[in-house]
N, C-alpha and C positions, 0 to 999 in steps of 0.2 A: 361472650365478652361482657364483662361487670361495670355498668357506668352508675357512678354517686349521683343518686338524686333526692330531692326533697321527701317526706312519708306522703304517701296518697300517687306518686307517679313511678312508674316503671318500664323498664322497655320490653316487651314480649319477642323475647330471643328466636322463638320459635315461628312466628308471622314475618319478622324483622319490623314491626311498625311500633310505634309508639302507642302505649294505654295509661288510661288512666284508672287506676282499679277502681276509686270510687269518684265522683263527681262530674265526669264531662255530659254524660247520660241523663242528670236531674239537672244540669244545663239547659240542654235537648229540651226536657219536657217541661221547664221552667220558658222557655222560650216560645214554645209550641204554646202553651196556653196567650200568651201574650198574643201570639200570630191570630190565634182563634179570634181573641176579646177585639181586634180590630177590624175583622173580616166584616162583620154586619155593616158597617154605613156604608161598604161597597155595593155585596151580595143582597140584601135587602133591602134598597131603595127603591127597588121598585113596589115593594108593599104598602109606600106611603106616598107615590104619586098621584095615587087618587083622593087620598083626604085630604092633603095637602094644596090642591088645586081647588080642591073645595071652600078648603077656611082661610085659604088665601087670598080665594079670588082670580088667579091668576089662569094663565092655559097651559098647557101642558108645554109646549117649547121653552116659554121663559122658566117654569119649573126646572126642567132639564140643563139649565146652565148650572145650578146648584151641583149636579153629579162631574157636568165637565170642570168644574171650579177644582172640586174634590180629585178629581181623576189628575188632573195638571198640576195642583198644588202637591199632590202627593209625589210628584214625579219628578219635578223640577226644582226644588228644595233640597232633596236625597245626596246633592253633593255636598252640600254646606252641612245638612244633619249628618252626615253621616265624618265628616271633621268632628263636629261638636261631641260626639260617640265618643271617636277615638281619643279627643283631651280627656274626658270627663269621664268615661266608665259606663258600659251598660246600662248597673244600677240606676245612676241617677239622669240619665238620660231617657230610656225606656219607661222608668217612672211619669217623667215629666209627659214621653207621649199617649202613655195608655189615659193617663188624667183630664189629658188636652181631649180626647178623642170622646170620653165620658162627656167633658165639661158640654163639649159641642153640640151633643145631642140633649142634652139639657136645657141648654141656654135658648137650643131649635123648638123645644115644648113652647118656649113664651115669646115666638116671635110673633110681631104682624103684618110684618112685610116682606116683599121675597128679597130686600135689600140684605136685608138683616138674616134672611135664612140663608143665602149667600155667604153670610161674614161667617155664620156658628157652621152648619152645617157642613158647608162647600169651605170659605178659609180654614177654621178651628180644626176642622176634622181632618182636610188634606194635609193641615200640620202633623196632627195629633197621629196617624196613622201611617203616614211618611216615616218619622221619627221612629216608629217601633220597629215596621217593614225593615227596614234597610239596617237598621241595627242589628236586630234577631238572624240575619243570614249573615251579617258582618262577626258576630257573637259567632255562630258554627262554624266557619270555616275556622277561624281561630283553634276551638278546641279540638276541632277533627281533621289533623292535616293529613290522616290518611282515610279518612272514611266522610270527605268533601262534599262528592256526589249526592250521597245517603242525608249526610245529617242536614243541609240545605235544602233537599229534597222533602223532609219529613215535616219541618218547619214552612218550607212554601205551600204543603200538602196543607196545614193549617191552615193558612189563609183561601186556599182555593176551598176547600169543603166546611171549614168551620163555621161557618153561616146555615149549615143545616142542623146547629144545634140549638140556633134561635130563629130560625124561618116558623116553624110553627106555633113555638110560644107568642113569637111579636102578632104572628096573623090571630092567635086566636086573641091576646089582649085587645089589637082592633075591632074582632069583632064584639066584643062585650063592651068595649070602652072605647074613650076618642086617640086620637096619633097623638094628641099633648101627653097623656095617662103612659101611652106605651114609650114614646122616647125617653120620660122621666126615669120610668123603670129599668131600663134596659141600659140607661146611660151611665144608669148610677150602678147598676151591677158592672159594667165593664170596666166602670173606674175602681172598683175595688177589688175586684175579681185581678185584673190588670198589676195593680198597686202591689198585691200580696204577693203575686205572682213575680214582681220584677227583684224585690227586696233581695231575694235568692241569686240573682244575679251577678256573678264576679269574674275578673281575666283570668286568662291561663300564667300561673306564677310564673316567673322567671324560669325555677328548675326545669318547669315542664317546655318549656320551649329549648335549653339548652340540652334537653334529650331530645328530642326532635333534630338539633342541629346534627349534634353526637351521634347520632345513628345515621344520620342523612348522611355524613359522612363518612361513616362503618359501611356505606353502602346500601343502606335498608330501603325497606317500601317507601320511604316517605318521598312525595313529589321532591323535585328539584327545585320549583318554588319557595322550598323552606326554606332555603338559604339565604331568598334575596329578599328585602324589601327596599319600593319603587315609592317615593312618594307622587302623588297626584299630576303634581305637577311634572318630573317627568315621567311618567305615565302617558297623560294626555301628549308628549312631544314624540310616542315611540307608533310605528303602524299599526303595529298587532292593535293596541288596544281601539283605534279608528279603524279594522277587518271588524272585530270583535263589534262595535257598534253599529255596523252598517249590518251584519250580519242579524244580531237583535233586534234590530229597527226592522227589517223585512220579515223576521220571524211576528216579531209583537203588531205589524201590521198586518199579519193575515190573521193571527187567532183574535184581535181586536173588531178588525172585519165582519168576523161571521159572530161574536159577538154583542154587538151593535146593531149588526141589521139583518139578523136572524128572523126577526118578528117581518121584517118586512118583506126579503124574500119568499119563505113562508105563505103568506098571503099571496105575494104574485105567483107562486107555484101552481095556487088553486090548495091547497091543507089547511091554509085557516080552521075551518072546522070540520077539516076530516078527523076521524076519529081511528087511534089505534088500542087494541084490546080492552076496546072500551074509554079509552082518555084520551082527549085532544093532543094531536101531535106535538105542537108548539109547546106546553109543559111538560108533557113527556120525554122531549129531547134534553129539555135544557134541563133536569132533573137526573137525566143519564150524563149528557153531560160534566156536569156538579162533580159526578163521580169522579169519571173519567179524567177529566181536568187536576182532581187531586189525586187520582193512583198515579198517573204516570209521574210522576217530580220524585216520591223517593226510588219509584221503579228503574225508570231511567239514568237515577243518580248514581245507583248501584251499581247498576250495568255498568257505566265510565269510570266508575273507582277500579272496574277489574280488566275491561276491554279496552281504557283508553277516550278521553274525552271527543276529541276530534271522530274517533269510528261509531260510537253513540251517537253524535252530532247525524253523522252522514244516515244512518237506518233512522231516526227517528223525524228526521227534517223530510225524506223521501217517503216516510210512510204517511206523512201529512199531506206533502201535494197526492202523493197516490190515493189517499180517502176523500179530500175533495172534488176529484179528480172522478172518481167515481159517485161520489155525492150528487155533482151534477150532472151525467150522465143517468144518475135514478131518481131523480126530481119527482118523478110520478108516481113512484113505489112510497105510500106512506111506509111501512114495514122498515122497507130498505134505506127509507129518508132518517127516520128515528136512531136506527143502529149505525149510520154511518156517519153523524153528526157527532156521537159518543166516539167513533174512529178518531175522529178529525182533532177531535180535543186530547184525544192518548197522544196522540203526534203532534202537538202544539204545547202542552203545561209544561213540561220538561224543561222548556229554556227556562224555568224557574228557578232550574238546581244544575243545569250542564252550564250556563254562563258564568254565575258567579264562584263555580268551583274553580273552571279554568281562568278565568280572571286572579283567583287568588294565587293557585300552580304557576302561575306567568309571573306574578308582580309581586309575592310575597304577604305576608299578614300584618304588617306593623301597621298601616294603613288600609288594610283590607275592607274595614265599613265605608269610607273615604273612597276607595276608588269604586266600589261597587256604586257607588251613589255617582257617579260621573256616568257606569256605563248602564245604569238603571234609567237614566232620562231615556233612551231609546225607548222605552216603553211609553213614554209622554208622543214622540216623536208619530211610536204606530198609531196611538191616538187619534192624532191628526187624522193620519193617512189613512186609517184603515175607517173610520167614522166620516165626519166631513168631506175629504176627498174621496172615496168609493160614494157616496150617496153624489156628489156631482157628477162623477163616473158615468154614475147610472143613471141620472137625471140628464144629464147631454146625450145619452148614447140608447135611453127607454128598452134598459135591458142588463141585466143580472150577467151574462156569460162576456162580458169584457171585464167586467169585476174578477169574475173566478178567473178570469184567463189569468191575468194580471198576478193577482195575489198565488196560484201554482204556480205560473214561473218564480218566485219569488223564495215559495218553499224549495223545488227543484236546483236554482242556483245556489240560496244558502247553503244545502248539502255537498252540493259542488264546491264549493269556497272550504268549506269544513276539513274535506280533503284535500284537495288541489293548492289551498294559499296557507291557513291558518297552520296547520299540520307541520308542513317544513317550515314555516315563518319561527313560531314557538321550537319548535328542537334546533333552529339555530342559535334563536334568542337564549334557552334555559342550556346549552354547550358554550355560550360565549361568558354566560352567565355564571355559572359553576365552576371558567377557569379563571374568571377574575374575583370571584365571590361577591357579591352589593354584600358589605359590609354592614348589622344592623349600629344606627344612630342612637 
């Protein structure tokens, strides 16, 4: 069957999904660098906690509000940035945050107070960084309404691993020079790096969405999601998207958890300075980790483009409690402590790229950066819970295994919910949905 579309889109008769012959792909990889150029004032703040408490004067706790500043402002903003997205256009939104994100580290070189490194570092940055985040996955699901999974997967895969492509440059500029010398450099590369990269940036035309529709209703691969779009606000009034939050909330509190306070379990285990094949356990892990944490998002994503997002859910949620699970039953095995911490985060990154696909599948793409940014604060939420309230945890209770208990129930139930609530919730929703059709506005 022959449907009229614009030059540049076509429908692949033989897959039944919608492609793009040329363009959605230098999207992709126009996106993914963006993802990269923000990754560092996350993944590398810890290389400038030490010099920074040095020329600041200050101690390491009040330092540390600079990162929570960043972590929350990045997280809690996302609903509003991620509006402003959808009036204004990638381009010039993503612009506006890769620049913010440079500016920040900039303006962080010539501070002298932690007041002020609060404002650039911690505000500028959790804007500047926010704003691209939640764009860049709002931007793929758009183009890829059959390959969701993958293409939100590969782009979140940038932000978890991209940071190891300036972990070394930034370490070695510190050690030849001061933290002012390297945040100069490096903030001004991601602002322009960022810039060039965003310019590339543009929606999916009209045609190509009206093939998408065209085939969805030919029957094709395309989710059933293509048909509708929800805006935010009823969104926020329906339950799925409040399953869907509670869900991510539990998720993003356990991998934030062992995140967070990795370095301090660690030490209470006794491995502080055990050594494995020669390297101390603690950067060995989290270096495996690094990985880990970025393979599984497009691996995972993939999987649910072919198996189904909810049955992904359920193996990938259960292989997380089960590596924890077993993580602290080997506490005393460095070997087994190392490699199973790399487990823990293959079964944790994924909500990077299974949330926001099915979030889109459910509510539709017109507002797709928009509502991701509503169910993105969950990640501010684990924050909390998985950082300040697990370190009380532990602090009332002078003991690590109420913590783990805690947070494996919590992977264990998600999966349960994945199947058991979300699964029929959504096939009612996208059947109630498909026979009334949400009309696009």
């Amino acid at each position: 069957m022959a449907i009229s579309v614009s030059p540049g889109t076509r429908l692949s008769t033989g897959s039944g999904r919608p492609e793009l012959v040329e363009g959605r792909w230098r999207q992709l990889l126009l996106g993914l660098i963006c993802m990269v150029v923000i990754s560092s004032p996350q993944y590398v703040w810890a290389l400038f906690t030490q010099p920074l408490t040095a020329g600041l004067g200050s101690t390491l706790p009040e330092l540390q509000v600079t990162f929570s500043i960043l972590i929350v402002v990045q997280t809690f903003l996302s609903p509003w940035q991620g509006v402003l997205v959808d009036r204004f256009g990638p381009r010039l939104l993503l612009s506006c945050g890769v620049l913010i994100t440079g500016l920040s580290w900039i303006l962080a070189a010539r501070v002298s107070s932690l007041t002020m490194l609060y404002f650039t570092y911690g505000l500028l940055g959790g804007i500047g960084t926010g704003i691209v985040y939640v764009g860049v996955i709002g931007h793929m699901v758009q183009w890829f309404p059959d390959k969701r999974g993958l293409a939100t997967g590969l782009v979140a895969a940038g932000y978890g691993i991209g940071a190891l492509l300036t972990t070394f440059p930034i370490a070695a500029v510190l050690r030849q020079s001061t933290y002012q010398d390297a945040l100069t450099r490096f903030g001004l590369i991601f602002g322009v790096v960022g810039l060039v990269a965003a310019q590339g940036l543009r929606r999916p035309d009209a045609a190509f969405q009206n093939a998408v529709d065209q085939r969805r209703r030919a029957g094709g691969a395309v989710p059933a999601g293509a048909l509708i779009d929800v805006s935010p606000v009823e969104m926020l009034g329906t339950r799925i998207f409040w399953l869907m939050f509670a869900m991510m909330t539990m998720m993003s509190t356990t991998g934030l958890m062992v995140t967070s306070q990795m370095g301090a379990f660690t030490r209470d285990f006794g491995m502080a300075s055990t050594l494995v094949f020669g390297l101390p356990v603690l950067p060995l892990a989290l270096s495996l980790d690094r990985i880990t944490n970025g393979a599984t998002r497009p691996f995972f994503g993939w999987i649910s483009d072919r198996f189904g997002r909810e049955n992904t859910m359920l193996v990938a949620f259960t292989l997380e409690g089960t590596a924890i699970t077993l993580w602290l039953l080997a506490r005393g095995n460095p070997i087994l402590f190392v490699l199973l911490s790399g487990l823990v985060f293959f079964g944790w990154g994924e909500i990077f790229s299974l949330f926001p696909s099915t979030l889109t599948d459910t509510f539709g793409t017109k507002h797709a950066t928009a509502n991701y940014g509503c169910l993105y604060m969950a990640q501010g939420v684990g924050s909390v819970l998985g950082g300040p309230v697990a370190a009380l945890l532990h602090q009332s209770t002078g003991s690590w295994i109420p913590v783990f208990a805690v947070i494996i129930t919590m992977d264990f139930t998600t999966a349960a919910l994945a199947i058991a609530l979300l699964k029929p919730m959504r096939r009612r929703w996208l059947g109630s949905a498909s026979g009334r059709e949400v009309v696009r506005s």
